[in-house]
C-alpha positions, 0 to 999 in steps of 0.5 A, a space after each residue: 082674843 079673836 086677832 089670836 085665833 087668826 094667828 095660826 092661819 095667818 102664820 100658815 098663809 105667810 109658809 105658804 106665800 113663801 113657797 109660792 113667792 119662791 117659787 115664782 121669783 125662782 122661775 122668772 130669774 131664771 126665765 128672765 135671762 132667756 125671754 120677754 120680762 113679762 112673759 117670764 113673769 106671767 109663766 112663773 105667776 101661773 105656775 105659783 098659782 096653781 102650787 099656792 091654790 092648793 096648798 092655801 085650800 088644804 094647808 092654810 084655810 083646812 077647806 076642801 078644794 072646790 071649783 068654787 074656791 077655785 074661781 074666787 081664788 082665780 078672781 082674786 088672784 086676776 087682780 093680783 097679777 094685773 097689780 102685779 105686772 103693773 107694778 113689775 113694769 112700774 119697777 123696771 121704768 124707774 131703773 130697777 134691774 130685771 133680776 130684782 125688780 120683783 122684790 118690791 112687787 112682793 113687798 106690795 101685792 102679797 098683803 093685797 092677795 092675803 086680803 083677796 085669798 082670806 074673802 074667798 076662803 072665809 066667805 060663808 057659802 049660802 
């Protein structure tokens, strides 16, 4: 019964992961053509971040932003970005094409960030 509680919010992270994801891999394919890899990355992973702090706040967790929040989620998402360039570099020296080298990315790091994310915004604050 308590797993069917979390549901919603869980379904509600995924919309937003979704966004923030697209978001993301939208801005590094289209930088990728034009700059540095991790760079093209990097600019796409902050601009993500900031739509996906927002958006997972009010839409998925119903909590008011905070700054707070706002450095655990920073926290969270610092880990998140070193995986994920991490892996992204991993992907690109095993031969995947700079286009679609993210792909994988995703399918490890977002049930990582969901883990992450769900701490900070659960924590109970003393």
């Amino acid at each position: 019964m308590k797993r069917l509680k979390k549901l919603p919010e869980f379904i509600r992270f995924i919309m937003v992961g979704v966004f923030a994801t697209a978001l993301h891999y939208g801005l590094y394919f289209i930088f990728q053509r034009f700059i540095n890899v991790n760079i093209a990355y990097s600019i796409g992973y902050i601009l993500s971040f900031l739509a996906n702090f927002y958006l997972t706040a009010l839409f998925t967790f119903g909590k008011k932003p905070s700054w707070k929040k706002a450095f655990g989620f920073g926290g969270a998402h610092l880990i998140n970005y070193i995986l994920h360039i991490s892996l992204l570099n991993l992907f690109l020296w095993l031969g995947f094409s700079k286009p679609f080298a993210p792909i994988p990315v995703f399918t490890i790091a977002i049930p990582v960030n969901f883990l992450l994310v769900r701490f900070v915004f659960k924590y109970k604050e003393r």
